[in-house]
C-alpha positions in Angstrom: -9.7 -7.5 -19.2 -11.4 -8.2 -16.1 -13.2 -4.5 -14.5 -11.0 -4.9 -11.2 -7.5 -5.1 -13.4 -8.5 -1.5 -14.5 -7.7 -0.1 -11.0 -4.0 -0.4 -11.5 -3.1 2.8 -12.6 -0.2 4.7 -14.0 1.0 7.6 -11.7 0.3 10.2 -14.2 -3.3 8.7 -14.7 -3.4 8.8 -11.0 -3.1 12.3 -10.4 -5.8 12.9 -13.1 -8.0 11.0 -11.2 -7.0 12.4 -8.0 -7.9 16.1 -9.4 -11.2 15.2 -10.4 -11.9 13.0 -7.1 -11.1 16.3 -5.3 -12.9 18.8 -7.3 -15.9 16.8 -6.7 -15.3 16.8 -2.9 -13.5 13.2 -2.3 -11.4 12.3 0.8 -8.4 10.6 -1.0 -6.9 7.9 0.9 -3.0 6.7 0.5 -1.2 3.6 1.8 2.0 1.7 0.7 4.0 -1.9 1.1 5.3 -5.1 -0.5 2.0 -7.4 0.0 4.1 -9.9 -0.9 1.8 -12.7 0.5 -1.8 -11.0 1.0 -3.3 -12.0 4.7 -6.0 -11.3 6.9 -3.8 -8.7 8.1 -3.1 -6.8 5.3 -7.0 -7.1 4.4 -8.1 -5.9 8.0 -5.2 -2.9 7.9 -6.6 -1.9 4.0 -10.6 -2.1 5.2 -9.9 0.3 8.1 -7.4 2.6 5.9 -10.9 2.9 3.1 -12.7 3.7 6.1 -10.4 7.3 6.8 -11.9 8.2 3.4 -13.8 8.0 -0.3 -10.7 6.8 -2.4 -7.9 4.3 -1.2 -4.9 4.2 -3.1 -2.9 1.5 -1.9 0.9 1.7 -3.7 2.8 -1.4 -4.2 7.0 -1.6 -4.1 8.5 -3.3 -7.2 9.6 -6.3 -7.3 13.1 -4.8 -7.2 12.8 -2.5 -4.4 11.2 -5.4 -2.3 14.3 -7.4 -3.0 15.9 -4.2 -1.7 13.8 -4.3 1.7 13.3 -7.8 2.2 16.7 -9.4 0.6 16.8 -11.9 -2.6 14.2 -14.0 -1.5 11.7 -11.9 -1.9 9.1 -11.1 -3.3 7.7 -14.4 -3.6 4.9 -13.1 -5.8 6.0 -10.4 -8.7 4.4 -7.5 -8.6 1.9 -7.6 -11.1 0.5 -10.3 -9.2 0.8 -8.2 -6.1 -1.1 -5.3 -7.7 -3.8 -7.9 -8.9 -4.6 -8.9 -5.8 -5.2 -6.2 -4.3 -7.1 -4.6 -6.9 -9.7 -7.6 -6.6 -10.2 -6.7 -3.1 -13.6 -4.4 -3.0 -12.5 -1.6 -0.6 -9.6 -0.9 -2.8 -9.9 2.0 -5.3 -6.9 2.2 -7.3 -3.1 0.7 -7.0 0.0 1.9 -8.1 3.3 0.2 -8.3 7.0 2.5 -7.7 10.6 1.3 -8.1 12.0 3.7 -5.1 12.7 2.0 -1.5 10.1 4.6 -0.3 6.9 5.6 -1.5 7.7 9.2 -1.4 7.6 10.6 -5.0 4.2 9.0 -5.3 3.2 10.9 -2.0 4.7 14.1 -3.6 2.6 13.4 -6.4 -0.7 12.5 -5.0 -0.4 14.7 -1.7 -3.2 12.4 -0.2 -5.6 14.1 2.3 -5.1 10.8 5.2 -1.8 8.8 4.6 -1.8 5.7 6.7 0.4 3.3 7.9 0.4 0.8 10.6 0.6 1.3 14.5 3.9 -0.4 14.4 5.5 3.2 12.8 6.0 5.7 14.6 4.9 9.0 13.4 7.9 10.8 13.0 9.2 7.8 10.6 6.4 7.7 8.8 7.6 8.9 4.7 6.1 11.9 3.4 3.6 12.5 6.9 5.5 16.2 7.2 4.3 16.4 3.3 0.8 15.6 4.1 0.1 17.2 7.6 1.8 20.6 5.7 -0.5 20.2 2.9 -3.8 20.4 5.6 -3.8 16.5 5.8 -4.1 14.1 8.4 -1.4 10.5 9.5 -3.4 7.8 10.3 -1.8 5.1 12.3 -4.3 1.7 12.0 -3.7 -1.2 14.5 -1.7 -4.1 13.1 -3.1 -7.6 13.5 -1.2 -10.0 15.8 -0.2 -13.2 14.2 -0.2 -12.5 10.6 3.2 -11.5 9.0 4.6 -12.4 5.6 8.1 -12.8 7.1 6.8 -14.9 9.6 4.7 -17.0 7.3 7.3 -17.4 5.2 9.7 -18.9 7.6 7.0 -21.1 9.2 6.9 -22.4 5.4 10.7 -23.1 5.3 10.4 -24.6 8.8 7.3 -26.7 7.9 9.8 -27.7 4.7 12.8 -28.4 6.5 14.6 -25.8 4.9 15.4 -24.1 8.6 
């Protein structure tokens, strides 16, 4: 097994590792999506989340709650794929995948010291910020990068294909 695989993790082995990262003083870091089709965007966004912290978490929606969110298209990539991905990028620490629409058991679970989403949420519909911010942590809102979306690159594909 290649060394980067081993950063998708279990929940449960998660919060193990979480423990120890804070007993020895880590910042954990927690973000969340589909990543259905990894861009510049999503690597820019996940750079600058890592940056808020010493541990970035990044949790993945099944394949079956993305075809919840996005409609049964999607995902074009399954989500062991997904995870893959973005465990080979470098500033990612560890990635979990969760079946729910929302990401909020795993917050429960990990209580992450900065949870971070993009600019394009507003705080106040952010899942599990009031979970955080009551636990002593902080909400992180990181600029989104014009031009790349997966919806949109997906339907400049179909267009490109003729399928529009």
């Amino acid at each position: 097994m290649e060394h980067y695989l081993k950063k998708i993790k279990s929940l449960e082995d998660l919060k193990r590792e979480c423990t120890d990262l804070r007993s020895s003083g880590k910042k954990i870091t927690f973000t969340n999506g589909c990543f259905d089709i990894l861009h510049p965007g999503h690597a820019r966004y996940l750079y600058e989340a890592r940056l808020l912290g010493d541990y970035l978490i990044v949790a993945v929606n099944s394949d079956r709650s993305v075809r919840v969110l996005k409609g049964p298209g999607r995902p074009v990539f399954p989500e062991r794929a997904r995870a893959e991905l973005l465990a080979a990028l470098g500033f990612v620490d560890a990635v979990v995948i969760f079946d729910e629409e929302t990401p909020l058991r795993v917050i429960q679970e990990l209580l992450p010291d900065v949870l971070v989403k993009g600019a394009d949420w507003p705080e106040g519909e952010i899942v599990g910020a009031d979970l955080v911010k009551k636990a002593g942590g902080k909400v992180k809102r990181v600029p989104t990068v014009e031009g790349f979306s997966t919806s949109a690159i997906i339907e400049r594909v179909r267009a490109s294909l003729g399928e529009i």
